[in-house]
C-alpha positions in Angstrom: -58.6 -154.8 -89.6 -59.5 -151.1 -89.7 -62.9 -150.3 -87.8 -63.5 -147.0 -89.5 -65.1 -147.0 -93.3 -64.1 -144.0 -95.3 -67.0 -143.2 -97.7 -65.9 -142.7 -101.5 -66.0 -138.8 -102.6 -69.6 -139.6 -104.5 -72.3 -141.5 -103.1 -75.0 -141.3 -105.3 -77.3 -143.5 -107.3 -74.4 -143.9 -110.0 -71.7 -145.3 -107.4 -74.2 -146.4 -104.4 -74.0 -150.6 -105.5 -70.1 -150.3 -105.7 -70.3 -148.6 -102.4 -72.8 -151.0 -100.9 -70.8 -154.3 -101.8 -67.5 -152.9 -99.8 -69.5 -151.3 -97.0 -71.7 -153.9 -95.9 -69.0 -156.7 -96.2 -66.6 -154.5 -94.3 -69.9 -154.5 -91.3 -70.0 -157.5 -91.1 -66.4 -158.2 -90.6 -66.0 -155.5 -88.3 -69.7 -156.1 -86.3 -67.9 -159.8 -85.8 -64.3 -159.2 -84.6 -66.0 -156.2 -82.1 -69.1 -155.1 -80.2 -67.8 -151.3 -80.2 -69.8 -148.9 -82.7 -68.1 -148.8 -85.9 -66.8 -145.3 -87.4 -67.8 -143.9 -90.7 -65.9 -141.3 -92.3 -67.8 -139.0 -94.9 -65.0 -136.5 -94.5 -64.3 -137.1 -98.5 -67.6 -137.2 -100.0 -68.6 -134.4 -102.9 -71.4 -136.0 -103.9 -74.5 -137.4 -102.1 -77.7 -138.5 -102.7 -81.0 -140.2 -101.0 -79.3 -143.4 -102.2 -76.3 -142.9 -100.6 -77.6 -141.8 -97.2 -80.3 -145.0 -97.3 -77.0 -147.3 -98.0 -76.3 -146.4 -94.5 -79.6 -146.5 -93.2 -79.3 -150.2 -94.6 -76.9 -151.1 -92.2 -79.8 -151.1 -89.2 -81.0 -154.2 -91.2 -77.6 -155.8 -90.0 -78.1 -154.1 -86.3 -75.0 -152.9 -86.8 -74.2 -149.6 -84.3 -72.5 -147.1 -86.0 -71.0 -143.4 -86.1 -70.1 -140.6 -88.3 -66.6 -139.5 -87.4 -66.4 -137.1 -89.6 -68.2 -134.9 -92.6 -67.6 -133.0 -95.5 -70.0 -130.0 -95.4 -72.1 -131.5 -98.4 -72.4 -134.3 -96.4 -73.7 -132.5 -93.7 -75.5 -130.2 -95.6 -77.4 -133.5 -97.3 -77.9 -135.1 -93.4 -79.8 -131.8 -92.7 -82.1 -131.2 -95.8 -83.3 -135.0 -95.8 -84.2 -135.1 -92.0 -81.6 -136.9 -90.7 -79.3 -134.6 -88.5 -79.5 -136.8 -85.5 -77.0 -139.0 -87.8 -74.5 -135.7 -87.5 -75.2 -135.3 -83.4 -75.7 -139.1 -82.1 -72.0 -140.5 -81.4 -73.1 -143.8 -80.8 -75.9 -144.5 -83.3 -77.9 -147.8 -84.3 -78.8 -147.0 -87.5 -82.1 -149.0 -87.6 -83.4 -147.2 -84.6 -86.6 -145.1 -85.1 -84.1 -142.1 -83.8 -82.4 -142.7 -87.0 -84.6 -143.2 -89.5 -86.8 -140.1 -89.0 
């Protein structure tokens, strides 16, 4: 089993539930086979939304530790305008942590 997620090219509120399903049972397979941070790849992602970047706010529910590996520049640019650039400098990041969610 793969330990790095790649994100679908849009992850908005018209794709997010698709997105979610794969994503969080992927976690929880992952969070369970290893205690290392899991790696997300946004590398392909066009689209974004608030949805999309609160799907992976979700996964601090789980306590699941996580980190981006890579991003598209809408990606990033989306991280940035919505507050949450420490997602784009934190290599090892629990996204449930008040670092992440402010």
């Amino acid at each position: 089993m793969s330990y790095r997620f790649e994100l679908p090219a849009e992850l908005t509120i018209y794709s997010v539930m698709e997105t979610r399903d794969s994503l969080l049972a992927w976690a929880e397979k992952a969070h369970a086979q290893t205690n290392a941070p899991l790696e997300i790849s946004a590398r392909d992602v066009e689209a974004v939304d608030g949805s999309g970047l609160q799907l992976l706010a979700s996964l601090g529910n789980m306590e699941i530790t996580w980190w981006l590996v890579q991003t598209s520049a809408v990606f990033t640019e989306a991280c940035h305008t919505l507050g949450l650039s420490q997602w784009l400098d934190n290599p090892y990041l629990k996204a449930g942590s008040q670092e992440a969610t402010a």
